[in-house]
TORSE-645387 format. One record per residue (C-alpha): residue number from 1; residue in three letters; z, x, y. Coordinates in steps of 0.1 Angstrom, whole numbers, m for minus. Example, Ala and Ser with C-alpha at 12.3 -4.5 7.8 and 13.67 -1.06 7.14 Angstrom:
TORSE-645387
1:ALA:78:123:m45
2:SER:71:137:m11
end
This chain:
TORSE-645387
1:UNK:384:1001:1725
2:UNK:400:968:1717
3:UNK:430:968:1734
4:UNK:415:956:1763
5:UNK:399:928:1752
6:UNK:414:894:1748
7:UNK:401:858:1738
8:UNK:395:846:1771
9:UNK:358:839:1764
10:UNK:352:831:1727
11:UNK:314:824:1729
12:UNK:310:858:1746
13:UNK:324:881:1713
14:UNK:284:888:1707
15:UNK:282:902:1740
16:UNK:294:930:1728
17:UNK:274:954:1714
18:UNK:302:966:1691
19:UNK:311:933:1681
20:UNK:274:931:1672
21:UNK:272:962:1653
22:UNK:303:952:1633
23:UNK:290:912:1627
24:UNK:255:930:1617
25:UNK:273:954:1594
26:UNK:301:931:1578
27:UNK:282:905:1573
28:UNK:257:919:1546
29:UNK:289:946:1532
30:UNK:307:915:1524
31:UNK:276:898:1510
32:UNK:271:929:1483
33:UNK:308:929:1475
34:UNK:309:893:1468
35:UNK:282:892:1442
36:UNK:294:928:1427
37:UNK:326:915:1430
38:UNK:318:883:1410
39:UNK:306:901:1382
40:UNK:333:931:1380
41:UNK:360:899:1375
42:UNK:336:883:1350
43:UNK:335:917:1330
44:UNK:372:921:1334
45:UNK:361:956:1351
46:UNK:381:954:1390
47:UNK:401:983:1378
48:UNK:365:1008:1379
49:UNK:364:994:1419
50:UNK:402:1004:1424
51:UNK:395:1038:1407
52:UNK:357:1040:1429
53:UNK:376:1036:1462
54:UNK:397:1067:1458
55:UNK:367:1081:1447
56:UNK:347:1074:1478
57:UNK:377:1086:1498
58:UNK:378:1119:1479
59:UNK:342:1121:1483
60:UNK:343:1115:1521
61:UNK:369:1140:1522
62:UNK:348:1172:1500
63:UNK:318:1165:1525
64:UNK:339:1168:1555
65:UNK:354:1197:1541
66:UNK:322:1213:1533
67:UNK:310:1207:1573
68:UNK:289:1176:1560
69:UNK:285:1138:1567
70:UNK:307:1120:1550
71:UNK:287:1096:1540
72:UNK:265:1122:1522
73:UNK:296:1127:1500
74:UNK:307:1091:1500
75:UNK:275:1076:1482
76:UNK:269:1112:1459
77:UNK:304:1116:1443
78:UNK:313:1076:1439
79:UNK:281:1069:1421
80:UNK:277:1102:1399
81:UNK:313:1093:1392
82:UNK:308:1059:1383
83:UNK:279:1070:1360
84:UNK:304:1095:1344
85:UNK:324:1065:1335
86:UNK:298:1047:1320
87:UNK:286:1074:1300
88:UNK:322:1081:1284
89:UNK:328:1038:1280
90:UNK:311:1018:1255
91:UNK:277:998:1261
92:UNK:282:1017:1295
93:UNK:318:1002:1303
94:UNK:346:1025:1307
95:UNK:375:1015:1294
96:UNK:413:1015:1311
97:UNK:418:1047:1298
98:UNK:388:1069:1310
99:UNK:392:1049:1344
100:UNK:425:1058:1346
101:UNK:424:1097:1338
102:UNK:394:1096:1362
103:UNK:416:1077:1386
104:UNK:445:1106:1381
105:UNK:425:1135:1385
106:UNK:403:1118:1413
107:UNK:436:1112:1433
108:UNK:446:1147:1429
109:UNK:412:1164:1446
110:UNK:415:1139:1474
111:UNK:451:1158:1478
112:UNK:433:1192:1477
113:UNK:400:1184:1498
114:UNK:427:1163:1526
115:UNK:445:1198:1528
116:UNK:414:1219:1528
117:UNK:393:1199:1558
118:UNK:428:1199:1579
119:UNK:436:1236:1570
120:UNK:397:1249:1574
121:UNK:386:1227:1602
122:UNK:397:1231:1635
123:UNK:397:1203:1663
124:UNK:412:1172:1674
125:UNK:390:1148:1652
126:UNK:404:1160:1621
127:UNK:431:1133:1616
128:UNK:411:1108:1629
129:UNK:385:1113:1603
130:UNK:407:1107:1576
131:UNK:422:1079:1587
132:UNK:390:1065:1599
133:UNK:378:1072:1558
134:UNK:409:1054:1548
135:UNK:407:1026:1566
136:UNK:376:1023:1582
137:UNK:360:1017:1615
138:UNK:338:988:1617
139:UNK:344:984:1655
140:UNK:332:1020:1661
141:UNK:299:1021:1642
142:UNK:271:1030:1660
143:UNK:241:1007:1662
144:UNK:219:1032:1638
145:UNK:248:1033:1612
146:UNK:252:995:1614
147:UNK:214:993:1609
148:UNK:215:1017:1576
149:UNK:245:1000:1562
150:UNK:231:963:1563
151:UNK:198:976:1545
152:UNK:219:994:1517
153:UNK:237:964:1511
154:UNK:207:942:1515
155:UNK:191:961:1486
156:UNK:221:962:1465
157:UNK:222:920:1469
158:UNK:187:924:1462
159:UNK:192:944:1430
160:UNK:221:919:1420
161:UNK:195:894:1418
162:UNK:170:907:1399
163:UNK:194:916:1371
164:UNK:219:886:1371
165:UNK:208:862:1346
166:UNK:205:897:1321
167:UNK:237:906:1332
168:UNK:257:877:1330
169:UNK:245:870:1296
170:UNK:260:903:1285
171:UNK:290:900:1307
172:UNK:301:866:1281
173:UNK:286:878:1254
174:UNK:276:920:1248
175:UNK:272:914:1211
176:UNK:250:886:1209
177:UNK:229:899:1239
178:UNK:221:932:1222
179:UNK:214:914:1192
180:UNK:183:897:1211
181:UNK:172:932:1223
182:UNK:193:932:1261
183:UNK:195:970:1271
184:UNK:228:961:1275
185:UNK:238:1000:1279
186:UNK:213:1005:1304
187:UNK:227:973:1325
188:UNK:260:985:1324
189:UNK:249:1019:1339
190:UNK:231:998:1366
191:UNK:256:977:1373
192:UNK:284:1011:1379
193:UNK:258:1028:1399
194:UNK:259:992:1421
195:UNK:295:993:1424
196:UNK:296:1027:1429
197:UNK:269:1019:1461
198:UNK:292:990:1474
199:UNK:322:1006:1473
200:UNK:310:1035:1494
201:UNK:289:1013:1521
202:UNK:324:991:1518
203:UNK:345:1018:1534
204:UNK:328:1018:1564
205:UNK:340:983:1570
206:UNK:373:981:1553
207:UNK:385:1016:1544
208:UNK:390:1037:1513
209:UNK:424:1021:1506
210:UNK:414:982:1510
211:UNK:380:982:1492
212:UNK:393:967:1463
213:UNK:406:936:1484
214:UNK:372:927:1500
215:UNK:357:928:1461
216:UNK:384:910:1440
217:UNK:398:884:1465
218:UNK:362:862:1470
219:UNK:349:868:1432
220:UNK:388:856:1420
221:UNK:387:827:1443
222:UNK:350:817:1432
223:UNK:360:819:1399
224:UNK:392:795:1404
225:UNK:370:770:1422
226:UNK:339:769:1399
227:UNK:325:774:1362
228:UNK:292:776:1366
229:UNK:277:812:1373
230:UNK:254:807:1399
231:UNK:272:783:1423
232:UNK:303:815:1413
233:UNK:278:836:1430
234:UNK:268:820:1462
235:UNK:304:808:1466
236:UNK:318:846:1460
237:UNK:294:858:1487
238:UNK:303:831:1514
239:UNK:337:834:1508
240:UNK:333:874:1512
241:UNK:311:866:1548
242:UNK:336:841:1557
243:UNK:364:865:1554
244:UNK:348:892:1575
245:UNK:338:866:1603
246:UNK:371:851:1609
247:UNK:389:885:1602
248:UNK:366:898:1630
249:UNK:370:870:1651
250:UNK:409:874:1650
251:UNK:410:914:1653
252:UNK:386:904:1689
253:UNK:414:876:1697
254:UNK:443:898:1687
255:UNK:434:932:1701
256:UNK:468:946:1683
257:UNK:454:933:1651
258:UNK:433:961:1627
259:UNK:400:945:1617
260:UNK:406:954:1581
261:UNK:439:938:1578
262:UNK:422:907:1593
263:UNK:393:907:1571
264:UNK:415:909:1540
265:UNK:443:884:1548
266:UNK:417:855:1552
267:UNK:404:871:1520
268:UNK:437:871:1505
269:UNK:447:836:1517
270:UNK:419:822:1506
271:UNK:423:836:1470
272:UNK:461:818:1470
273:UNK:447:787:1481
274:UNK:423:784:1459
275:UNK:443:794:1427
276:UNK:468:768:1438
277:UNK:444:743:1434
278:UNK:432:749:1405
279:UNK:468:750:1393
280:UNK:474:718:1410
281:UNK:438:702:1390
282:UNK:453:716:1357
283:UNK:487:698:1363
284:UNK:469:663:1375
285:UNK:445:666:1346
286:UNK:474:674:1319
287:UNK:492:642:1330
288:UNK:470:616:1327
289:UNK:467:602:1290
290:UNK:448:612:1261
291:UNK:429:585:1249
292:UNK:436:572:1212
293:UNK:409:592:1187
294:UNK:380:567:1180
295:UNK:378:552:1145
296:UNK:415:555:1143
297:UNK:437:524:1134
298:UNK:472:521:1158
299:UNK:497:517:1129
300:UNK:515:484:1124
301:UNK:552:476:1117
302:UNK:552:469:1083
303:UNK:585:451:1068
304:UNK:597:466:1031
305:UNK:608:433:1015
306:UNK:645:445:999
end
């Protein structure tokens, strides 16, 4: 569809009705993963999202096999498989270990259903639904599919919101949260089943294999550029939306270009940038001097008479 295109009339892109579909659609995906993806770099938890998006591949892949949507698959599996991970971590966060036997044994059924659905099911869309899963298809969703994804990521920003303030007060501090009666086990379930949600919208839009990018990059970049929580929050999201509209500008500009690889470079870039300045702050602020303790004396030359 895109190789015919070409940047020969920018303000025209909306034109488009698949252009459209995909501004409607990335736009609120990459809202959701920026404030999930905040909070799974505040928690220290981006390795659950790496394991999630083989799991919404592998569950793409069983409903497929099975003669089913695969979205009916995507959204089932990842989240009962995120809440199996919570229910085997502590306080409802799975350590590295449970993530990565999950991870292992999740990889290996994607294997097995990927070999059933091409062995079982006949016809020439077969690789192009895998691939498709893997990397996804923003420029080929329908308008009813774009509609359904913006909603389920509008209520999973909504959902974000309502907990936030609970949840980042047990992101920094888990002990002293439960100590003043946080359900802290029951946020962390919530708060998997949210990731879980994201990543499976989110491989509509990037694919199966580049999830993790569109929900580390804009939280790890927020967090390089700002302390404070909230403004970390609003700054993940835009830089999440901001990645998806220039990444979908230059995939409609550069027709050879995959929209997913755009998306996440301008992610990526602007993850590099903003660590290097917050390298290049830390190196400005460590030269400048220290000023002298105050009510401390300078010491004098004294001369020892011989």
């Amino acid at each position: 569809m895109t190789t015919a295109l070409s940047w020969t009339n920018p303000a025209g892109m909306l034109d488009h009705p698949f252009m459209q579909h995909a501004f409607l659609a990335g736009t609120a995906v990459a809202a959701a993963a920026g404030l999930v993806g905040y909070f799974l770099v505040l928690r220290a938890q981006v390795f659950t999202a790496d394991a999630l998006s083989h799991v919404a591949f592998t569950g793409a892949l069983a409903a497929l096999a099975a003669g089913l949507d695969a979205r009916i698959g995507l959204f089932t599996v990842t989240i009962l498989v995120a809440l199996g991970m919570g229910t085997l971590g502590r306080h409802g966060r799975p350590d590295d270990v449970v993530i990565g036997g999950i991870f292992a044994w999740v990889l290996g059924l994607g294997v097995f259903f990927l070999t059933l659905y091409t062995t079982t099911r006949s016809g020439a869309g077969n690789g192009a639904a895998s691939v498709t899963v893997l990397f996804g298809s923003i420029f080929g969703l329908p308008a009813s599919r774009a509609a359904s994804t913006a909603i389920i990521a509008v209520v999973v920003c909504a959902a974000v919101g309502l907990i936030a303030r609970l949840l980042l007060f047990a992101s920094l501090d888990e002990a002293v949260a439960a100590a003043r009666g946080v359900p802290t086990r029951i946020l962390g379930f919530g708060f998997l089943i949210l990731v879980g949600a994201t990543a499976a919208e989110s491989t509509q839009v990037v694919g199966a294999l580049l999830i993790l990018g569109l929900l580390a990059a804009p939280a790890g970049a927020a967090h390089r550029l700002t302390t404070r929580p909230l403004r970390g929050l609003a700054l993940s999201a835009t830089i999440a939306v901001a990645s998806v509209w220039i990444g979908l500008a230059a995939a409609y500009a550069l027709p050879a270009t995959p929209p997913s690889f755009a998306i996440l470079t301008v992610a990526t870039l602007t993850y590099t940038a903003a660590a290097g300045h917050r390298r290049l702050r830390e190196r400005r602020a460590s030269r400048q001097p220290r000023p002298a303790p105050t009510g401390h004396t300078p010491a004098r030359d004294v001369t020892v008479p011989g």
